[in-house]
C-alpha positions as CSV (number, residue, x, y, z in Angstrom):
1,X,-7.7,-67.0,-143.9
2,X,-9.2,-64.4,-141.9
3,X,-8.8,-66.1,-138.7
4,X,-5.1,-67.0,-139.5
5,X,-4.4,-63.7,-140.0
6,X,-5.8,-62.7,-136.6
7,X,-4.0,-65.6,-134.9
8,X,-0.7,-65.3,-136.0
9,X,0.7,-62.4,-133.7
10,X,-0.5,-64.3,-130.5
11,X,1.2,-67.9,-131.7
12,X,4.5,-65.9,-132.4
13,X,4.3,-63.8,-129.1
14,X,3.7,-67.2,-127.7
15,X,6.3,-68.5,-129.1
16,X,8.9,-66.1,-128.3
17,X,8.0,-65.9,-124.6
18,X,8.3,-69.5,-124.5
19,X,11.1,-69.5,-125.7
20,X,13.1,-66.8,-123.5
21,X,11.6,-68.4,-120.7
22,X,13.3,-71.9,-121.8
23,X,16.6,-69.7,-122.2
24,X,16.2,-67.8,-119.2
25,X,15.3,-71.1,-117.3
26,X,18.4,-73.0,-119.0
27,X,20.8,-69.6,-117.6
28,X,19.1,-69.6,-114.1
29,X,20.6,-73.9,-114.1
30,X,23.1,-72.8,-115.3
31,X,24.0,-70.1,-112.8
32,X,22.6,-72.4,-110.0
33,X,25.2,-75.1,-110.8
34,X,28.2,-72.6,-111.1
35,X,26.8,-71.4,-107.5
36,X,26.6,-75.2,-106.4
37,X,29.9,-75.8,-107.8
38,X,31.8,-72.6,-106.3
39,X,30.5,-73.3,-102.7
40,X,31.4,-77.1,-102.9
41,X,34.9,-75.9,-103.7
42,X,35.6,-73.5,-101.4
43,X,33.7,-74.8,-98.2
44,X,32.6,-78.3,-98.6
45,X,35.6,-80.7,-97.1
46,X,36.3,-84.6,-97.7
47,X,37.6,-86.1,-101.0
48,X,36.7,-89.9,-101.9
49,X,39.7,-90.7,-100.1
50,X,39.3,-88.6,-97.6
51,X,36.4,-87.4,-95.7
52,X,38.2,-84.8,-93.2
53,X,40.8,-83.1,-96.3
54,X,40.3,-79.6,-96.1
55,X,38.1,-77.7,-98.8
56,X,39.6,-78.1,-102.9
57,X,40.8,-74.7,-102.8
58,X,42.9,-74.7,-99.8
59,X,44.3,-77.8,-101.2
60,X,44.5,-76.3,-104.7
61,X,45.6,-72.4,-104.0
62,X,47.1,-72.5,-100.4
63,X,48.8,-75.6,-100.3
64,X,49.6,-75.9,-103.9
65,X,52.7,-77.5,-105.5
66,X,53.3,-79.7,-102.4
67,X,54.3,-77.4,-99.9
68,X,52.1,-78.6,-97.3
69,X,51.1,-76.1,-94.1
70,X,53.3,-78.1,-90.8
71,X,51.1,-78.7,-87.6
72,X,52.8,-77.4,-84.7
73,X,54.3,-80.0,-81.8
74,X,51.8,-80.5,-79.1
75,X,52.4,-78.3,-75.8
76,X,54.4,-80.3,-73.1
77,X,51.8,-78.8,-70.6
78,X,48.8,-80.7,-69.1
79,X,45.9,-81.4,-71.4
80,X,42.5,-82.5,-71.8
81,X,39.8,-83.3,-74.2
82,X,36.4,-81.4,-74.3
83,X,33.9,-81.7,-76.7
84,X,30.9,-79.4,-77.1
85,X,27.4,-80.1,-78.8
86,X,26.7,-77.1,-81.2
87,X,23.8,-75.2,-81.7
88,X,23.1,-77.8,-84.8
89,X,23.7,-80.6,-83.4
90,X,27.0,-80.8,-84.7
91,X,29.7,-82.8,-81.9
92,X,32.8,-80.2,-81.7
93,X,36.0,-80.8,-79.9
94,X,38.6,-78.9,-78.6
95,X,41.8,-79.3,-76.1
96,X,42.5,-77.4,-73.0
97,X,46.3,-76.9,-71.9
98,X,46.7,-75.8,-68.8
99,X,49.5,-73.2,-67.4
100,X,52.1,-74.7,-64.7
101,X,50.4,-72.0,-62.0
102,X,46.7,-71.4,-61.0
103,X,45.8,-68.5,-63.5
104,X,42.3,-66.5,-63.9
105,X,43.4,-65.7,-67.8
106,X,41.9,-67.6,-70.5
107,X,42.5,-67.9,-74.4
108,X,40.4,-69.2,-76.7
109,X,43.3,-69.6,-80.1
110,X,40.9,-69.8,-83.2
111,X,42.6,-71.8,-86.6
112,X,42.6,-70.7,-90.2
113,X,40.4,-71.8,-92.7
114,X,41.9,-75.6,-93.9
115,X,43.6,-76.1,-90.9
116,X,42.9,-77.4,-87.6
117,X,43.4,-76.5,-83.7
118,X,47.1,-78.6,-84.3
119,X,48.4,-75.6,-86.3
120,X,47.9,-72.9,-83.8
121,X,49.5,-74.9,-80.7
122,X,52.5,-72.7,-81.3
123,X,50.5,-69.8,-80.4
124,X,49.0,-71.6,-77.5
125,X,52.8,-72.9,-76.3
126,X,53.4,-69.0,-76.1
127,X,50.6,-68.1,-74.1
128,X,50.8,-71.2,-71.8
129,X,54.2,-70.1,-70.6
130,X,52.9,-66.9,-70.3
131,X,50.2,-68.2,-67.7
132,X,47.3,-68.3,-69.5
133,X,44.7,-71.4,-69.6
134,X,44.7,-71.8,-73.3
135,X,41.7,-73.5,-75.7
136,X,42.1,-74.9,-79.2
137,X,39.0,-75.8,-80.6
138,X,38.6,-77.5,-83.7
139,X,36.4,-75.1,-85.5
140,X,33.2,-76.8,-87.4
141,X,33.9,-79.2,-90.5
142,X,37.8,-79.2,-89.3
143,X,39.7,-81.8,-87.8
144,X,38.2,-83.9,-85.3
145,X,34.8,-81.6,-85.1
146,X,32.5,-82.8,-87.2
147,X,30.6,-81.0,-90.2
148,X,30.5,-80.6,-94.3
149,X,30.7,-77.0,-94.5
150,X,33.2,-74.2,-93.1
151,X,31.5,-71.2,-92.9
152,X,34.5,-68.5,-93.0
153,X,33.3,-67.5,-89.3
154,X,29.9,-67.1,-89.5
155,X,28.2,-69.9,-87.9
156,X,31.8,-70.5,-85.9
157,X,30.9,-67.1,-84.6
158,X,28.3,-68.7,-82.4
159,X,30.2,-72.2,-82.0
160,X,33.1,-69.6,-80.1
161,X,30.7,-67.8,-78.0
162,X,29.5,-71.6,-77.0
163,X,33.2,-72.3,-76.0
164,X,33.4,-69.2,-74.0
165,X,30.3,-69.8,-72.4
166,X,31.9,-73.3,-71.7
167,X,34.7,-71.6,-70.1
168,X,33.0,-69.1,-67.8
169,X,31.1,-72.2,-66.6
170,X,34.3,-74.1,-65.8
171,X,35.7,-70.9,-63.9
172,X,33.9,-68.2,-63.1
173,X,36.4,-65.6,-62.4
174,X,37.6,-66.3,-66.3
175,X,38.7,-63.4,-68.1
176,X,38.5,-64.7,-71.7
177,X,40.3,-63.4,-74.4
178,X,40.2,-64.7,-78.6
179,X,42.4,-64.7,-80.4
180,X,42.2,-65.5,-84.2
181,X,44.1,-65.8,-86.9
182,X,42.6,-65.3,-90.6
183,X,39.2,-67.5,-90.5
184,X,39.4,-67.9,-86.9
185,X,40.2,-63.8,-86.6
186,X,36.8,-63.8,-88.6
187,X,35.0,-65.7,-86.2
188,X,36.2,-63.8,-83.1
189,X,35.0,-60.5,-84.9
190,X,31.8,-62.0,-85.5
191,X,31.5,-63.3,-82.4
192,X,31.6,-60.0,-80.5
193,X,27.8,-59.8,-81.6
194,X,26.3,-62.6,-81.0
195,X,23.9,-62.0,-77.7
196,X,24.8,-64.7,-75.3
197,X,29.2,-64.0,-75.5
198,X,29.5,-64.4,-71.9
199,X,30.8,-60.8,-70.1
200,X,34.1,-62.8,-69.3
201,X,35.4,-61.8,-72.5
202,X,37.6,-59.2,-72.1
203,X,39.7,-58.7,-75.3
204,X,40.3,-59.7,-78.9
205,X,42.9,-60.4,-80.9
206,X,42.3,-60.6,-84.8
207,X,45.5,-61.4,-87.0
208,X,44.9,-61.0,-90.5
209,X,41.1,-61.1,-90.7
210,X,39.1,-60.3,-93.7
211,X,36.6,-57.4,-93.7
212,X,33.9,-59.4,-95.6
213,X,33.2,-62.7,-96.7
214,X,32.4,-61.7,-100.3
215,X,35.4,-59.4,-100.9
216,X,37.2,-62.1,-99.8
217,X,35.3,-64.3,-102.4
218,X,35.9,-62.0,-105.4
219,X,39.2,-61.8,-104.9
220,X,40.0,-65.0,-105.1
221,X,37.4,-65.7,-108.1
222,X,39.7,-62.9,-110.2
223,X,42.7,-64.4,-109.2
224,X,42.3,-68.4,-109.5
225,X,39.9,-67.5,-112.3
226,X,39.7,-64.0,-114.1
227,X,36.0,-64.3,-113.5
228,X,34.6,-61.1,-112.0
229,X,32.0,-61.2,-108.9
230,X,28.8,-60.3,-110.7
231,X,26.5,-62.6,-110.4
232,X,28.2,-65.4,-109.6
233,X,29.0,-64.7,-105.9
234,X,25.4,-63.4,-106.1
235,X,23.9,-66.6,-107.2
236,X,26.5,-68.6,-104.9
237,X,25.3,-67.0,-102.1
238,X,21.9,-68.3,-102.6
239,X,23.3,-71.5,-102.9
240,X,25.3,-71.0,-99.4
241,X,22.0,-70.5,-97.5
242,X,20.5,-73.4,-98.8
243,X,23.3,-75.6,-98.4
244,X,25.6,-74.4,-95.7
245,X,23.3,-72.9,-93.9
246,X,24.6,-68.7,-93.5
247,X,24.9,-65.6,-96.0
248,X,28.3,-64.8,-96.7
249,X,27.3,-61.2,-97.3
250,X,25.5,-60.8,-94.3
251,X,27.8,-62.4,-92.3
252,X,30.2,-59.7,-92.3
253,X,32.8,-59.4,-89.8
254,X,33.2,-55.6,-90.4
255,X,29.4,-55.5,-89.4
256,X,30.2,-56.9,-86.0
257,X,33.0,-54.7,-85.5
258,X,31.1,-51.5,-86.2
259,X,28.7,-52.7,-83.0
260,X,31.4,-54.1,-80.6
261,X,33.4,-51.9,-77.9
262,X,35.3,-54.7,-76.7
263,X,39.2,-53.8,-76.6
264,X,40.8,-54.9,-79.9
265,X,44.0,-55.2,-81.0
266,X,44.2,-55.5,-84.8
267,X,47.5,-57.1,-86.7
268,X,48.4,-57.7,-90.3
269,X,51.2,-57.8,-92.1
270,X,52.3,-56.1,-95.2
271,X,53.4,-58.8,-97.2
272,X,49.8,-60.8,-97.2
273,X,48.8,-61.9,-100.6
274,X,45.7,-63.7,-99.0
275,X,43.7,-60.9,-97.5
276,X,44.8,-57.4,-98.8
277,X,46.2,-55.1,-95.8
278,X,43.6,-52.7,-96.9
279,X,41.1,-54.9,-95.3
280,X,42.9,-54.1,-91.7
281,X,42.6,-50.6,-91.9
282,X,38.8,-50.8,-93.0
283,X,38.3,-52.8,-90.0
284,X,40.3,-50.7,-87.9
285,X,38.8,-47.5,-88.6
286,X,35.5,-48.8,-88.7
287,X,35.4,-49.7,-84.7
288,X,34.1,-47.9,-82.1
289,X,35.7,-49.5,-79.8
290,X,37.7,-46.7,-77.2
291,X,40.8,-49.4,-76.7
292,X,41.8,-50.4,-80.4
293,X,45.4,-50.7,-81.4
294,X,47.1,-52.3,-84.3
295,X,50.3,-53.8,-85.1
296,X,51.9,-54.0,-88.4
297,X,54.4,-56.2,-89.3
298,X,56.4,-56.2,-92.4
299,X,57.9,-58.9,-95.1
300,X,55.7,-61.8,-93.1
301,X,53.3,-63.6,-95.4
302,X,49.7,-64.5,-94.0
303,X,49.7,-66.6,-91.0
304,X,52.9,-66.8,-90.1
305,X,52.8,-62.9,-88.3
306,X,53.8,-64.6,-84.7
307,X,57.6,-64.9,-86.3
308,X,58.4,-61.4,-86.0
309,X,60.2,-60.4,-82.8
310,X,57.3,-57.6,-81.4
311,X,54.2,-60.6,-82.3
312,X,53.8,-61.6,-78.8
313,X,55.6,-58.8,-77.1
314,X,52.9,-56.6,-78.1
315,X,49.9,-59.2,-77.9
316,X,50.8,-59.4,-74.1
317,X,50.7,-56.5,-73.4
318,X,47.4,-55.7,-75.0
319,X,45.8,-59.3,-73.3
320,X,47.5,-58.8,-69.6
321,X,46.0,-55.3,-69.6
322,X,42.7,-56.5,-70.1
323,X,42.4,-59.7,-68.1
324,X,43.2,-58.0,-65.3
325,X,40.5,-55.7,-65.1
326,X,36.9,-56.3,-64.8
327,X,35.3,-56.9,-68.0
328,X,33.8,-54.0,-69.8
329,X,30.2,-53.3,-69.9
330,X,28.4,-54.2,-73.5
């Protein structure tokens, strides 16, 4: 009896610390196969029917009820097919259009998240008849590039900086600019830090990119959800290095903007219900850079900014100023 009595305490402590370690293990799944699940729906693409459909929730909460984002019609200008091997391995494509004169100004156009190059060859039909060499890549896991996982600009970042490179190579008198709209505005951001973005760069042009990844994230978590951040973006983030290979809150295109001085021009419309127009302003006073403008546009929802009269008005004369000067020193 004795020995009962002293044993007691240790085979209830025992049993208590098993047993919130069974719970906490049982939460920790738990919150592992929420993170699994969130990153599969926002980043993974293919469906069963479908390998190259775009991720569930552009399907589910941009393109919902049927209305289906158009492609624009292919530039009557001449064309060809590159393809690029990324840093992973991954075979990416893009098209080059050429401009009806010889031209020493480049533009690399960067899609939105879901899309591919095809919805952005209105922006490259303006630019062509402008004069500029223009290049619509096919960012990572869209359209004809291959890969599971978007990465909201991160690892794009460098897969832009490998087109440039590309460029500069093809003419070396290239002044480069990118221009990027709402993921592909991300990765142009981001790219101004990675270390081997050639010196032909001359100028960026972000249209309604996010400040960070995980903002982004919680947004859209309150609004498709009513779930709040905490710790689910936390845990999903684990999950998104494992899987997909980056951090989406360390890659953080306000992070690269606070370290570029390349000449920026930031636009963003008013009306966005996708990335708040706070998040211009936050990128906008966060950079260094001594040429930074911004241009804001009002009653235009997000992406479709190059309707309003003063879109490329103002864009040219931001680029032209640029690409015809030397390129700044970094």
């Amino acid at each position: 009896m004795t020995a009962l009595k002293k044993t007691w305490p240790a085979v209830l402590l025992t049993a208590f610390l098993t047993a919130l370690l069974t719970t906490a293990a049982l939460c920790a799944g738990a919150a592992y196969g929420a993170g699994c699940f969130f990153i599969d729906l926002a980043l993974k693409r293919g469906t069963a029917g479908n390998p190259d459909a775009p991720p569930a929730i552009f399907r589910s909460a941009i393109e919902g009820n049927g209305r289906a984002i158009r492609p624009a019609p292919k530039p009557d200008f001449d064309a060809e097919s590159w393809t690029l091997r990324s840093f992973d391995g991954l075979a990416l494509r893009a098209t080059h259009f050429e401009p009806e004169r010889d031209s020493r100004r480049w533009v690399l156009v960067l899609h939105g998240y879901g899309l591919t190059q095809a919805h952005v060859w209105n922006y490259a039909a303006a630019y062509l008849a402008h004069g500029y060499h223009v290049v619509t890549p096919d960012l990572r896991a869209s359209g004809a590039s291959e890969g599971t996982y978007t990465t909201m600009g991160a690892l794009e970042a460098r897969d832009v900086t490998d087109w440039a490179r590309r460029i500069a190579a093809v003419d070396p008198g290239a002044r480069i600019v990118l221009h990027g709209v709402s993921m592909g505005a991300a990765a142009a951001m981001r790219a101004t830090g990675e270390p081997d973005l050639p010196t032909a760069v001359s100028a960026i042009v972000e249209d309604s990119g996010y400040a960070t990844i995980y903002d982004l994230f919680a947004l859209e978590l309150d609004k498709l959800l009513s779930l709040p951040a905490h710790p689910l973006l936390d845990v999903a983030d684990l999950v998104c290095e494992h899987r997909a290979g980056f951090s989406f809150q360390k890659a953080s295109p306000l992070e690269a903007v606070r370290r570029s001085r390349l000449p920026i021009l930031f636009i963003h419309g008013t009306a966005d219900r996708l990335v708040p127009f706070k998040m211009m302003q936050t990128l906008y006073d966060a950079s260094p850079a001594p040429a930074k403008e911004k241009l804001v546009i009002e009653k235009i929802g997000h992406g479709a900014l190059y309707q309003a009269k003063n879109y490329f008005p103002t864009v040219f004369r931001f680029t032209d100023k640029w690409t015809e000067k030397p390129p700044l020193e970094r």
